[in-house]
N, C-alpha and C positions, 0 to 999 in steps of 0.2 A: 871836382865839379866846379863847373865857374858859377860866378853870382852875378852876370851883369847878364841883360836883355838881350844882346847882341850873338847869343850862343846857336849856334845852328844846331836844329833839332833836325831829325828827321821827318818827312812827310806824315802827318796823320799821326804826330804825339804833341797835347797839346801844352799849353806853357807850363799849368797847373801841373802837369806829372813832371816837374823838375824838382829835386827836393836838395834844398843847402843844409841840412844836418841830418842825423840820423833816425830814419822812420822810427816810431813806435813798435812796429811790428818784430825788427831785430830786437830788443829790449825786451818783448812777452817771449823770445822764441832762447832766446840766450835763459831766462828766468825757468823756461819751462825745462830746458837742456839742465841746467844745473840742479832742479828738483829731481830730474829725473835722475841723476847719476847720484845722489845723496840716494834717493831712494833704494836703489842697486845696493849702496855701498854698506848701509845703516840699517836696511829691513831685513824683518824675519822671515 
């Protein structure tokens, strides 16, 4: 992903939905993936 201004977006996505690191949303979804397979692996 680039960091400068100058990136051509396509029509109708605005600047704001540009994102230079990594959303929050993979991090709850990675966090929930790994409960989830502990739970598989550890429950009764």
């Amino acid at each position: 992903m680039a960091s400068n201004n100058e990136t051509n977006r396509p029509a109708g996505v605005p600047e704001e939905n540009v994102y230079n690191s990594t959303h929050w949303t993979i991090y709850l979804g990675y966090g929930i993936a790994v409960l989830a397979i502990a739970a598989l692996l550890f429950g009764e």
